[in-house]
C-alpha angles and dihedrals in degrees: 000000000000091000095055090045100066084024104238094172105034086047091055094044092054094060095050109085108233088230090059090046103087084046097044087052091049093050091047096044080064088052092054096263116139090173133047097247091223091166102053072055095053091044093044081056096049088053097057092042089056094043089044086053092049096053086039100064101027095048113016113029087063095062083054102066092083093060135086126266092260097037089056093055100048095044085044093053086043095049092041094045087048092050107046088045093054085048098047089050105054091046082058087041082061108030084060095045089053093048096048086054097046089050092048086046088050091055100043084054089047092054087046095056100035099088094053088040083053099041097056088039087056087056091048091051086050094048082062104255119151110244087257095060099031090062095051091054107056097058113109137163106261082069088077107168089013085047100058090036086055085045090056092050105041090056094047077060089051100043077055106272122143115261091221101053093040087058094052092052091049085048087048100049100069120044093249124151095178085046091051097044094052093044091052089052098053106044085048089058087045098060105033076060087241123154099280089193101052083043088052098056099049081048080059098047093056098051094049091046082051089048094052096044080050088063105038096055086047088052087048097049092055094093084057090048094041094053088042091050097042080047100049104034100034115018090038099057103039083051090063104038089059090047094054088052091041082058096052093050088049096049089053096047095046080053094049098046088043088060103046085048086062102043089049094047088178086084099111078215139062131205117221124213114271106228098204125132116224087203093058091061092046091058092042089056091052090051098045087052095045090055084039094059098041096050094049090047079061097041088044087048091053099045090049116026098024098232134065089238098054091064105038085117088067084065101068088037095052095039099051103033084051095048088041086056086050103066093028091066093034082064090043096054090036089058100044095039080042092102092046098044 
């Protein structure tokens, strides 16, 4: 009751274009969706509305005061469209992040599970089951994602689709190479009257022969991870923790040079005040760490895993344990610069 009364859902369905319905229900289907979530929508909608209301009046409406009647409405109506826009755009920014993750997560699952999947489909063909029935009955459910997108495809067979095209629909719908390349075999095999089973187990073979050179290039490449992440997390920031504290005891000295050059006015030189924050160092360390970090999570993603997805949990890892190390060390040197300062 409480829902329809503030309109979560008709509220969400509003801001969805009809023509980007039908879409919007296919991608999330590959995320593991089977409804459009129109009231997270609507929810998502009622969060920037309050945030936009918050800056609006802590930090705009003040300005306004000075203006005209009109001229208040009109900037008001400009600032709050801006606002909520900007805010509307960065929740879809990370719905969509969030979704494209959860569907490469979903196929790499997938090609993990497929020769198994294979392997348990090829027993069923030399029991002497027909395709249609072999397939339904290896799926398990330890195939967990694999399992329900075999599912989908083996009662569209049964409802009279073809099992070819079925399968093709099930290759085209995640973005596999390893899963496009297996359906078109079989149902190339299928339909040429070959023997699917022998066909499967090669299929097998090869995947497992792929898997273990996988593995074998990531076990090679952790030397290279392990000397980016002691760099990043450890060196870079002790770098510039020392520098931060180096420029603190050169800015003393130059003062203290520059006082005793003006008290003995016999120095045919003068020193001039270096006009130099230390604070702003200090914020331009933090950032340069921060882009450092990110940068070498990427670099780390693409040496292991192959793909810049694969490795986004090195990001969180790299970016606070670099920035923990920071101000670790910046105590550390505080503490034993701590007399001379």
């Amino acid at each position: 009751m409480a829902l329809k009364i503030i309109f979560l859902e008709e509220f969400g369905k509003a801001f969805v274009p009809k023509k980007l319905a039908p879409n919007l229900r296919r991608y999330l289907l590959k995320a593991g969706f089977n409804e459009v979530p129109y009231k997270f929508f609507g929810v998502l909608f009622y969060i920037s509305a309050f945030i936009t209301t918050l800056i609006f009046i802590v930090f705009i409406y003040p300005y306004l005061k000075k203006f005209s009647l009109f001229e208040v409405y009109v900037y008001s109506f400009i600032a709050w469209a801006a606002i909520q826009l900007f805010f509307a755009a960065l929740f879809i920014l990370l719905v969509y992040f969030y979704l494209d993750l959860r569907i490469y997560r979903r196929t790499k699952t997938m090609e993990e599970q497929l020769p198994d999947f294979l392997q348990i489909l090829s027993a069923n063909l030399k029991g002497g089951m027909t395709f249609e029935r072999a397939l339904w009955a290896a799926i398990k459910p330890r195939f967990s994602v694999l399992g329900s997108e075999m599912a989908k495809a083996s009662k569209k067979v049964m409802t009279g689709y073809e099992v070819s095209k079925a399968l093709i629909e099930l290759s085209e719908k995640y973005d596999s190479l390893m899963l496009r390349r297996t359906v078109d075999l079989v149902i190339s095999e299928i339909e040429s009257g070959g023997n699917v089973a022998q066909l499967i187990d090669r299929l097998v073979d090869n995947l497992k022969e792929t898997k273990a050179l996988k593995d074998e290039m990531s076990a090679a490449s952790i030397a290279y991870v392990i000397f980016i992440s002691v760099i990043v997390v450890v060196i870079s920031p002790l770098l510039f923790a020392l520098s931060f504290h180096l420029l603190i005891l050169t800015l003393k000295f130059v003062g203290q040079l520059s006082v005793a050059a003006q008290k003995a006015a016999t120095l045919p030189f003068l020193f001039s005040k270096v006009n130099i924050n230390p604070n702003d160092f200090r914020i331009f360390s933090m950032v340069a760490i921060f882009v450092i970090s990110l940068f070498s999570s990427l670099i780390v993603a693409i040496v292991e895993k192959g793909d810049i997805k694969g490795g986004l949990k090195y990001l969180p890892l790299y970016i606070f344990g670099s920035m923990s190390f920071f101000f670790l060390f910046m105590k550390i040197f505080t503490s034993l610069f701590g007399s001379i300062l």
